[in-house]
Structure formats: structure tokens, C-alpha cells
Backbone as XML, in Angstrom:
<?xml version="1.0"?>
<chain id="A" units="angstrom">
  <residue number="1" name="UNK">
    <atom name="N" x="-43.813" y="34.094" z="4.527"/>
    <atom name="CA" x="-42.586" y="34.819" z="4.634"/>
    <atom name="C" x="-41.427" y="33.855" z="4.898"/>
  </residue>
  <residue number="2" name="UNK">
    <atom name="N" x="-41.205" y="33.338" z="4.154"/>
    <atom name="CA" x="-39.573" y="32.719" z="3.793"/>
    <atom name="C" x="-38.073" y="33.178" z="3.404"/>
  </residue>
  <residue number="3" name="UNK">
    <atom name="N" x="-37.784" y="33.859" z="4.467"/>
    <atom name="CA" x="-36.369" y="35.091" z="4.373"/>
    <atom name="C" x="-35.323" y="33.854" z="5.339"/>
  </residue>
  <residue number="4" name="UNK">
    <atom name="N" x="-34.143" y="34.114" z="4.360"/>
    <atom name="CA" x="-33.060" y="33.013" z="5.047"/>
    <atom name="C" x="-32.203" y="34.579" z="5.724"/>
  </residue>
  <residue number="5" name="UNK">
    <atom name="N" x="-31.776" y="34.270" z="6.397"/>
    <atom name="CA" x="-30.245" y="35.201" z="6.841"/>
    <atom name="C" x="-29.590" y="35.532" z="5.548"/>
  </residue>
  <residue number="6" name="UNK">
    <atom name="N" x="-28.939" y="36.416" z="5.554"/>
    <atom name="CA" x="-27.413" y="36.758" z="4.426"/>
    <atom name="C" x="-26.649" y="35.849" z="4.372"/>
  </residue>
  <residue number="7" name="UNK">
    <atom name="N" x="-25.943" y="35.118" z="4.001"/>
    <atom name="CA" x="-24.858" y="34.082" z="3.980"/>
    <atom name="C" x="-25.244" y="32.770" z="4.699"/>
  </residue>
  <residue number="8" name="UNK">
    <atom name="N" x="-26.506" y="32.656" z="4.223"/>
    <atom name="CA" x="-26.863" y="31.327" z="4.539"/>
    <atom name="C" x="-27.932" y="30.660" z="3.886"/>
  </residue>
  <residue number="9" name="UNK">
    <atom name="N" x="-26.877" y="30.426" z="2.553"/>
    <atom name="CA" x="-27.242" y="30.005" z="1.246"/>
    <atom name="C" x="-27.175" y="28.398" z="1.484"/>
  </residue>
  <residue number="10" name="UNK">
    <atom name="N" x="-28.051" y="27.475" z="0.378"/>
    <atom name="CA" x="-28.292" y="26.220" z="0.744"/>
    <atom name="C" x="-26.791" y="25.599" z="0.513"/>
  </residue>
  <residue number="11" name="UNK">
    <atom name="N" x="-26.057" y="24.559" z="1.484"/>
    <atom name="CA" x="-24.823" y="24.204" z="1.178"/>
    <atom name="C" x="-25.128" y="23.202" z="-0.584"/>
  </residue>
  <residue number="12" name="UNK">
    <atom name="N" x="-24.085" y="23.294" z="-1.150"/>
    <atom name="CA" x="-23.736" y="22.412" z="-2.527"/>
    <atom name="C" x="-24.233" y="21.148" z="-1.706"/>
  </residue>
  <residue number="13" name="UNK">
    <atom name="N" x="-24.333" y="20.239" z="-2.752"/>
    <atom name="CA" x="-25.036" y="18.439" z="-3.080"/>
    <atom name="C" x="-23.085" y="18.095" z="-2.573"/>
  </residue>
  <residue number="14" name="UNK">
    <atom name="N" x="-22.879" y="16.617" z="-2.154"/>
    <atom name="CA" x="-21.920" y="16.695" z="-1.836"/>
    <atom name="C" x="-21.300" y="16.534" z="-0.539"/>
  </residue>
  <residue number="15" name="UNK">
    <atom name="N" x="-19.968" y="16.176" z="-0.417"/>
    <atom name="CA" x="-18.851" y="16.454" z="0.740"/>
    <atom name="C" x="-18.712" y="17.758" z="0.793"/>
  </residue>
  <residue number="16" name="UNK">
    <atom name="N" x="-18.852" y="18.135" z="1.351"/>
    <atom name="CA" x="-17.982" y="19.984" z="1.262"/>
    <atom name="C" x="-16.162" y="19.928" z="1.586"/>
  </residue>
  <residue number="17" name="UNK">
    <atom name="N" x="-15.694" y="20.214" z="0.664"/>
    <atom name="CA" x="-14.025" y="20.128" z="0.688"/>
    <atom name="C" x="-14.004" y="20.954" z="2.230"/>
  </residue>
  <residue number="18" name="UNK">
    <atom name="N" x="-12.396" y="19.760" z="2.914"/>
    <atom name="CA" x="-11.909" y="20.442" z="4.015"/>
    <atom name="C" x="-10.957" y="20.429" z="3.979"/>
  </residue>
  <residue number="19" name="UNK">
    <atom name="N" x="-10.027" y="21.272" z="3.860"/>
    <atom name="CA" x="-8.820" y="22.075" z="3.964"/>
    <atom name="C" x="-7.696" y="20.579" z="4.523"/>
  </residue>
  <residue number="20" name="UNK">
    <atom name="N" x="-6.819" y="20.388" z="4.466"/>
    <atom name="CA" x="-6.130" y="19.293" z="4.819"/>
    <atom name="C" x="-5.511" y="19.879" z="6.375"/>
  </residue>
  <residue number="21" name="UNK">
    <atom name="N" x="-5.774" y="19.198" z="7.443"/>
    <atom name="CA" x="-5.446" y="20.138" z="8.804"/>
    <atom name="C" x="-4.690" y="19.512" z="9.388"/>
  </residue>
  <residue number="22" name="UNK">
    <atom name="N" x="-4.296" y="18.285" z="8.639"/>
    <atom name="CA" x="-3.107" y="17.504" z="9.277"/>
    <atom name="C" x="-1.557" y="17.873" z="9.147"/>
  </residue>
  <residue number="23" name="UNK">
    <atom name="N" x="-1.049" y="18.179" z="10.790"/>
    <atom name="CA" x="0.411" y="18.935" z="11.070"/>
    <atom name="C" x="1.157" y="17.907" z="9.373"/>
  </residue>
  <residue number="24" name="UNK">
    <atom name="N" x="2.582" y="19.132" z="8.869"/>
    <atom name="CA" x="3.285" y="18.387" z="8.075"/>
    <atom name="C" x="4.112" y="17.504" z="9.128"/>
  </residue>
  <residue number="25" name="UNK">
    <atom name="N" x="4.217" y="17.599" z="10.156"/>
    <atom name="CA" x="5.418" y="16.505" z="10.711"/>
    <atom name="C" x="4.394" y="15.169" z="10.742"/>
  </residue>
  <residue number="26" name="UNK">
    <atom name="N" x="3.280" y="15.381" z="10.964"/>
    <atom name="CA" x="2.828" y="13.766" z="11.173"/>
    <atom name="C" x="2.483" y="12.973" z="9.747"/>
  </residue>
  <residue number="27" name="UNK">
    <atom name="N" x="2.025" y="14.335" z="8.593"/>
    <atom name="CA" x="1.723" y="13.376" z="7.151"/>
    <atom name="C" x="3.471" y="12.871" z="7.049"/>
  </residue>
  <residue number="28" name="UNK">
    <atom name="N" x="4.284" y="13.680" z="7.167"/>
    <atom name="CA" x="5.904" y="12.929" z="6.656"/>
    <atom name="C" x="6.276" y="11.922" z="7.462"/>
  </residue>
  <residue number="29" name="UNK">
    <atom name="N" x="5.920" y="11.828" z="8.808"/>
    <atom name="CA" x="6.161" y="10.539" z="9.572"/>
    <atom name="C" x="5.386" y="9.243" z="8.607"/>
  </residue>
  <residue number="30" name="UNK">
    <atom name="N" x="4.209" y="9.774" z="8.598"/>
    <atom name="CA" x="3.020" y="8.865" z="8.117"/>
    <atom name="C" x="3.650" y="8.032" z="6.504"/>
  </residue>
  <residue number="31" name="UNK">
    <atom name="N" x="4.226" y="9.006" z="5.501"/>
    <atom name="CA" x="4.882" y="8.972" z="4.810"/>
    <atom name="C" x="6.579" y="8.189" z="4.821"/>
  </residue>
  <residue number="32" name="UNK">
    <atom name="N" x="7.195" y="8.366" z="5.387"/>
    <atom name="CA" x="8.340" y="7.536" z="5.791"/>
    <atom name="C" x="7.692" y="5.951" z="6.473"/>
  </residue>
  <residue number="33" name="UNK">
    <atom name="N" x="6.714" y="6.066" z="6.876"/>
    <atom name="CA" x="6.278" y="4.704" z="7.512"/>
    <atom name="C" x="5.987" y="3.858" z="7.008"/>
  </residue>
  <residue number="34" name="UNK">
    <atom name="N" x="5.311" y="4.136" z="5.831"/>
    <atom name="CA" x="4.626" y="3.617" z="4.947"/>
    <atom name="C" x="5.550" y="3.458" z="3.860"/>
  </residue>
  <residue number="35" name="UNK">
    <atom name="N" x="6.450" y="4.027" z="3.706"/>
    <atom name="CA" x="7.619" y="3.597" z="2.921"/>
    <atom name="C" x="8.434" y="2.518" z="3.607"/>
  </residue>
  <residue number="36" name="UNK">
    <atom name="N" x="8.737" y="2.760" z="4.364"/>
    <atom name="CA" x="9.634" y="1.271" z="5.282"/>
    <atom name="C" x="8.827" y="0.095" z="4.570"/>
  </residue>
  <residue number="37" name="UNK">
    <atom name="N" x="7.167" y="0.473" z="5.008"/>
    <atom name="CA" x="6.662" y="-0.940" z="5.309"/>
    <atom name="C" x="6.162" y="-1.636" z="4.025"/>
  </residue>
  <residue number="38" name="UNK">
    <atom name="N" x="6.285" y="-0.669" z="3.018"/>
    <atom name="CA" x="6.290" y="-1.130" z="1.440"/>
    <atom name="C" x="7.706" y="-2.035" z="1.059"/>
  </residue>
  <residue number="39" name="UNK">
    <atom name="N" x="9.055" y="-1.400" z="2.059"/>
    <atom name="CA" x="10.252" y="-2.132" z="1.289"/>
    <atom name="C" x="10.537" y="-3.274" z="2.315"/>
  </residue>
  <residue number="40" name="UNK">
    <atom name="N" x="9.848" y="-3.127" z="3.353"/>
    <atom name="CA" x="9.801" y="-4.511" z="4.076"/>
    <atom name="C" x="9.212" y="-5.409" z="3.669"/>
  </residue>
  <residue number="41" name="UNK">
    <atom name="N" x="7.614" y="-5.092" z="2.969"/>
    <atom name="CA" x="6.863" y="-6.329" z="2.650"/>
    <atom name="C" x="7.349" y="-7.163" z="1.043"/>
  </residue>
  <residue number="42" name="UNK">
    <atom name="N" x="8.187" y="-5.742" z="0.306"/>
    <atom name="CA" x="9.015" y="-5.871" z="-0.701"/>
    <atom name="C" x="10.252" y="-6.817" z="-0.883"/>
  </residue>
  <residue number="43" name="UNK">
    <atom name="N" x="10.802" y="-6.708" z="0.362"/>
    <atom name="CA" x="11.773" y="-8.124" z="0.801"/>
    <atom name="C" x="11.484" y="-9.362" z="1.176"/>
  </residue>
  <residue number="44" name="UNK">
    <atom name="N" x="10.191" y="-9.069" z="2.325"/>
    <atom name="CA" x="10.106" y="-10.478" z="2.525"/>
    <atom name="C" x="9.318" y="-11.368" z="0.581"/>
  </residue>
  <residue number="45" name="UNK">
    <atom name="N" x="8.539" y="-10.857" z="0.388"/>
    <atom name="CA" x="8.181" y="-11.362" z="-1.129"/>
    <atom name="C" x="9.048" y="-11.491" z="-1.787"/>
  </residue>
  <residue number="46" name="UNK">
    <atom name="N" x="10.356" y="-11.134" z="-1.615"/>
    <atom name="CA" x="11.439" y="-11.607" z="-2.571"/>
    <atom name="C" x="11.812" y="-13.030" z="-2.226"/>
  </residue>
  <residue number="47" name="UNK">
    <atom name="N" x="11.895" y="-12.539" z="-0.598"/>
    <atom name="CA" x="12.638" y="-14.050" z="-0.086"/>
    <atom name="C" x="11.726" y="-15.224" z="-0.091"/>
  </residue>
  <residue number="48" name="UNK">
    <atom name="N" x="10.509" y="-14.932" z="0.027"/>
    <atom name="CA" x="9.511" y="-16.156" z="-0.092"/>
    <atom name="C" x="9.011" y="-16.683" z="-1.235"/>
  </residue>
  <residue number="49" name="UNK">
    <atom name="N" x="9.362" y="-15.793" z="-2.420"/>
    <atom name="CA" x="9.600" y="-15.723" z="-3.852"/>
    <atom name="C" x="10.308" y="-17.450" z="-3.843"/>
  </residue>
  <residue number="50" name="UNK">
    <atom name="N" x="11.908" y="-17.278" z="-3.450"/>
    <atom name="CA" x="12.669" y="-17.432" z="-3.968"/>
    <atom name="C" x="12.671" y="-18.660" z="-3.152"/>
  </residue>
  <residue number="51" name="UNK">
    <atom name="N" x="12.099" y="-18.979" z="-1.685"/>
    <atom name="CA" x="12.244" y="-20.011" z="-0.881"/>
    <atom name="C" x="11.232" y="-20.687" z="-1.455"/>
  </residue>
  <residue number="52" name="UNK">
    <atom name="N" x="10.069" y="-20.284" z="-2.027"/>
    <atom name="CA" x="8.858" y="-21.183" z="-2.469"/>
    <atom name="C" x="9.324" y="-22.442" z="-3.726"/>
  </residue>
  <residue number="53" name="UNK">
    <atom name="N" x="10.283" y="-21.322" z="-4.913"/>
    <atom name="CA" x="10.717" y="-22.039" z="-5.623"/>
    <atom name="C" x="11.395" y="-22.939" z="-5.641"/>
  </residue>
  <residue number="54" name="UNK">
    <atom name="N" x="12.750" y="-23.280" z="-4.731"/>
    <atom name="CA" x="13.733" y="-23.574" z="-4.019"/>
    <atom name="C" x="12.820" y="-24.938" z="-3.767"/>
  </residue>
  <residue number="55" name="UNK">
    <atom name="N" x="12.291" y="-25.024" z="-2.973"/>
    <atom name="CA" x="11.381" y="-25.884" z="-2.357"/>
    <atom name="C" x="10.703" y="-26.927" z="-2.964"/>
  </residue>
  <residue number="56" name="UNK">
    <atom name="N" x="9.939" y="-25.993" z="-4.319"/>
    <atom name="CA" x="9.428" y="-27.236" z="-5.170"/>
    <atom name="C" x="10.138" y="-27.320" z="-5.792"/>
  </residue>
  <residue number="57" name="UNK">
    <atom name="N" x="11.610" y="-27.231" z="-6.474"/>
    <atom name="CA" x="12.327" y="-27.598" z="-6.965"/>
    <atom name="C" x="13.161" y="-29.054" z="-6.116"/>
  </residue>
  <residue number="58" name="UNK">
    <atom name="N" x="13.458" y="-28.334" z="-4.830"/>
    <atom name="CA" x="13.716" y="-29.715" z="-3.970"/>
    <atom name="C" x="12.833" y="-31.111" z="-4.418"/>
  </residue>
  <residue number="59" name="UNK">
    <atom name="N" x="11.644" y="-30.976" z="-3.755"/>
    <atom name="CA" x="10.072" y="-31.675" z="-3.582"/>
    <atom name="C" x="10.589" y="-32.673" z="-5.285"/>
  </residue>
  <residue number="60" name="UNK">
    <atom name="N" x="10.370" y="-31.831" z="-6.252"/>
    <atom name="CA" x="10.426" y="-32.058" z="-7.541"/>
    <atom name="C" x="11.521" y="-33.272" z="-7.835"/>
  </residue>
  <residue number="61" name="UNK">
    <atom name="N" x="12.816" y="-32.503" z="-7.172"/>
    <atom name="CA" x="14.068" y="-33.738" z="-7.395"/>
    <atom name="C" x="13.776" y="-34.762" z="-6.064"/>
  </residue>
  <residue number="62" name="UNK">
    <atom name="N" x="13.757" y="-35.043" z="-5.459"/>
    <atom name="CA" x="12.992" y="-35.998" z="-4.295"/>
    <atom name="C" x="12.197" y="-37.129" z="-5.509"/>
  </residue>
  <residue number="63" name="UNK">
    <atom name="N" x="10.718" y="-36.487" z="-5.998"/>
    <atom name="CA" x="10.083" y="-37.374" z="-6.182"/>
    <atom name="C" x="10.602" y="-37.618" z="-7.491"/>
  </residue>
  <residue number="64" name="UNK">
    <atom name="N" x="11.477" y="-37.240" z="-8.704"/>
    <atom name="CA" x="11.457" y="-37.820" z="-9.952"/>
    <atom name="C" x="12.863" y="-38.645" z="-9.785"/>
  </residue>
  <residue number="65" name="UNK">
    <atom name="N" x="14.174" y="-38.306" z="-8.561"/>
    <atom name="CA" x="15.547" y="-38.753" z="-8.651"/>
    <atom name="C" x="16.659" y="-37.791" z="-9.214"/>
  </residue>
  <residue number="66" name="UNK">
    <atom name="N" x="16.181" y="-36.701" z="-10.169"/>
    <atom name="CA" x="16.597" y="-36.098" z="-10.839"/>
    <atom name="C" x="17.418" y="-35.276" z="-10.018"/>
  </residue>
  <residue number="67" name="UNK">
    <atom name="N" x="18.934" y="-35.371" z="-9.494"/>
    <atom name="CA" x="19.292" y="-34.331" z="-8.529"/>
    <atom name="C" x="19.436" y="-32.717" z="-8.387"/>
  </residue>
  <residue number="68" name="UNK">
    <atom name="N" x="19.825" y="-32.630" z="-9.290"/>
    <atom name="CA" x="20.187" y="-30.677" z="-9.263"/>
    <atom name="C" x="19.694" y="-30.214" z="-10.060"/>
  </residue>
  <residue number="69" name="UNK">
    <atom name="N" x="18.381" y="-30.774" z="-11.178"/>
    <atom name="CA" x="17.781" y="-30.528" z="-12.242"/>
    <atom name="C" x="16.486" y="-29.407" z="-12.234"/>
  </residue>
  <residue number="70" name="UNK">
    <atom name="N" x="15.726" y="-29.882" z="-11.242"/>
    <atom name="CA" x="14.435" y="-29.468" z="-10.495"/>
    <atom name="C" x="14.826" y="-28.297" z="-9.844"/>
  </residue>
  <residue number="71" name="UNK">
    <atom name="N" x="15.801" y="-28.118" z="-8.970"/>
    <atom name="CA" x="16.609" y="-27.077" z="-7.996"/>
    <atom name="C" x="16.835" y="-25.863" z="-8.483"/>
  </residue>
  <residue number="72" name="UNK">
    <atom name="N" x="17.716" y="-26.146" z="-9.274"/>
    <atom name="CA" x="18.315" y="-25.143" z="-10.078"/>
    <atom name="C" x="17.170" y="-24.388" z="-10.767"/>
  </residue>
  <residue number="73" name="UNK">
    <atom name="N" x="16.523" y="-24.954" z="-11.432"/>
    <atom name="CA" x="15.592" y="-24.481" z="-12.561"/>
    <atom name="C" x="14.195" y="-23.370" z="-11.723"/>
  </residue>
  <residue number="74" name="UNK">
    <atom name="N" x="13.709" y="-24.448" z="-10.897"/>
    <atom name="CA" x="12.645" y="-23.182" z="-9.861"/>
    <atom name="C" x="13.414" y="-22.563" z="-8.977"/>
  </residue>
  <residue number="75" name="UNK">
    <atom name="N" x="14.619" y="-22.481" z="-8.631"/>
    <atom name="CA" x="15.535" y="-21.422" z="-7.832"/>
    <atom name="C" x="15.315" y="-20.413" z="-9.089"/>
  </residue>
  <residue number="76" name="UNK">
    <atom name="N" x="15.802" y="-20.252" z="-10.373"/>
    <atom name="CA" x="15.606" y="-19.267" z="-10.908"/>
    <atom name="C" x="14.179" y="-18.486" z="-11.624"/>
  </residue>
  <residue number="77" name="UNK">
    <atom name="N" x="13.315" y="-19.451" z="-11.022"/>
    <atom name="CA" x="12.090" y="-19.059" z="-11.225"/>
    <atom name="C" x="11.284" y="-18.579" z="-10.194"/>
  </residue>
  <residue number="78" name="UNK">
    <atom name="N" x="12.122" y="-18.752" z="-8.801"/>
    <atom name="CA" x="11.445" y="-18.016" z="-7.639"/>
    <atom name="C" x="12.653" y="-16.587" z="-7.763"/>
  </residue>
  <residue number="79" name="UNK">
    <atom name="N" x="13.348" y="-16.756" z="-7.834"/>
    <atom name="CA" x="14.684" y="-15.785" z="-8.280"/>
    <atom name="C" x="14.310" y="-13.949" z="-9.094"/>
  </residue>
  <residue number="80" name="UNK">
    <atom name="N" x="13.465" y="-15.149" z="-10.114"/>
    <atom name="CA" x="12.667" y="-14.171" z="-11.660"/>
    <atom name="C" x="11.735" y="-13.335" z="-11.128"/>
  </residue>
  <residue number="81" name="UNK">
    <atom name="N" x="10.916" y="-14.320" z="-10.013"/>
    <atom name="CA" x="9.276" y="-13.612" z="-9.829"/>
    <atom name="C" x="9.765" y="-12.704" z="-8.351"/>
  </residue>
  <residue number="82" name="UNK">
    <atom name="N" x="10.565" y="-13.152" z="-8.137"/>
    <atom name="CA" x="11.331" y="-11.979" z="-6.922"/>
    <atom name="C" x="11.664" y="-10.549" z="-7.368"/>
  </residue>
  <residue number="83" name="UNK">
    <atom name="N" x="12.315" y="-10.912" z="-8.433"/>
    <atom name="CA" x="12.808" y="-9.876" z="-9.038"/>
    <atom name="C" x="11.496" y="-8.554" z="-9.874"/>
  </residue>
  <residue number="84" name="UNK">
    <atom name="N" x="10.537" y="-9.645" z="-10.516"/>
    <atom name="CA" x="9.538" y="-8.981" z="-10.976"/>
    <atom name="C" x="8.703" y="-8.295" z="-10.002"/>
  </residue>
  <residue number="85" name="UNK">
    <atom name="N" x="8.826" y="-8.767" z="-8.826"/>
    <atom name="CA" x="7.829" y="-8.065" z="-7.630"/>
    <atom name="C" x="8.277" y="-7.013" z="-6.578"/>
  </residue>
  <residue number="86" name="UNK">
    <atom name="N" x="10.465" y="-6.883" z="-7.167"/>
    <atom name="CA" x="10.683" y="-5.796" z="-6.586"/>
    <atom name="C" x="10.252" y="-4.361" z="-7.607"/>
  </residue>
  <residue number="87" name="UNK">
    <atom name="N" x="10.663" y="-4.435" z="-8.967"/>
    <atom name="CA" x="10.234" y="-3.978" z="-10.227"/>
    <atom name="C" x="9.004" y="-3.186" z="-10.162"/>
  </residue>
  <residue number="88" name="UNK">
    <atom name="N" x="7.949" y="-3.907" z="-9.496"/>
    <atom name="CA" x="6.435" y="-3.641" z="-10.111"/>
    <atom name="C" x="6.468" y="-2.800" z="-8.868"/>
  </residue>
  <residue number="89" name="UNK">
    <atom name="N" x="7.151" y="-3.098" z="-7.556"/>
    <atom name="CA" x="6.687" y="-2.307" z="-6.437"/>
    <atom name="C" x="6.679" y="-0.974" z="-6.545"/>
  </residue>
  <residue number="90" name="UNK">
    <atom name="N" x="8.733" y="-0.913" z="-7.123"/>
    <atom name="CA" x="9.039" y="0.039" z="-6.966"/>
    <atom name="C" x="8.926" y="1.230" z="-8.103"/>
  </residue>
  <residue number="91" name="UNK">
    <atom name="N" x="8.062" y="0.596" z="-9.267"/>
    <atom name="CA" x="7.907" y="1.734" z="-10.142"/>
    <atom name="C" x="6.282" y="2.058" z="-9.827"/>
  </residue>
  <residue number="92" name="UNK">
    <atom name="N" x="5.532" y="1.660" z="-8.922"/>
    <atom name="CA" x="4.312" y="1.828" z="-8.480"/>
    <atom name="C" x="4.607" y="3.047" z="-7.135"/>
  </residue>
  <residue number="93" name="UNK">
    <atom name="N" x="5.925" y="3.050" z="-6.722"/>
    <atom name="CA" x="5.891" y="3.723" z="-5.490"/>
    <atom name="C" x="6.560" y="5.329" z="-6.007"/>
  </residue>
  <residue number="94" name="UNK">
    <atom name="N" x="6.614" y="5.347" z="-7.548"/>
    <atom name="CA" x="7.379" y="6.522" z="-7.781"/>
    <atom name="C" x="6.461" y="7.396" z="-8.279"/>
  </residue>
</chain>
């Protein structure tokens, strides 16, 4: 004699879905936070972008003599990839 109760059918294979029970004020906090800290980490990668290049462009004119040649040229190549990494962020965050 194998009789289950009424409504206590075998659960599905699986997670069993749970209702999302998190207050809306804390997912929108959670949400604004996480936005800051996307356009914060979004800036500093610009600026370290742009200081990295800067740098071996310095390094570059140092060791060949070449004065404003090296500078100029990876300033706009830390400049470029700054620019490409605000781009990629922010069409990833839409």
C-alpha cells in the first residue's frame, strides 16, 4: 500500500523557481551601485589607458633621442584605447 497524500506529487528534476523576494528599494540601490562602480572602473581605465601610453612614449624618446616623436604618437594610442574602453563599456551597460 503505497498512497501519497493529495498534493504531494513528486517535486520536478531541477531548481524549483523562487519568486524574486528581494525589497525593490534594495535591488535599485544594488542597481545604482553597480552603476557608479562600472563608471568608476570606466575612468580609471581611461586614465591608465592614457598614462600607460604617455609613458612608453616617454621611455621610447629617452632611449632612441627622438624628442616629441615617441610622446605624441602613444599619447594618442593610450588616448584611442581609452576611448575604445569607454565605447565597449557603455554599449555593454545598455
Amino acid at each position: 500500500m503505497d498512497q501519497k497524500a493529495p498534493g504531494a506529487e513528486r517535486p520536478p528534476d531541477g531548481p524549483s523557481p523562487r519568486p524574486d523576494t528581494t525589497p525593490r528599494l534594495v535591488r535599485d540601490r544594488y542597481d545604482v551601485v553597480r552603476t557608479y562602480a562600472t563608471l568608476g572602473s570606466v575612468g580609471l581605465a581611461f586614465v591608465f589607458a592614457v598614462v600607460i601610453g604617455t609613458g612608453i612614449g616617454l621611455w621610447l624618446d629617452r632611449v632612441t633621442g627622438w624628442s616629441p616623436a615617441f610622446t605624441f604618437v602613444f599619447f594618442v594610442f593610450g588616448l584611442s584605447a581609452g576611448i575604445i574602453n569607454v565605447y565597449r563599456t557603455v554599449s555593454r551597460m545598455k
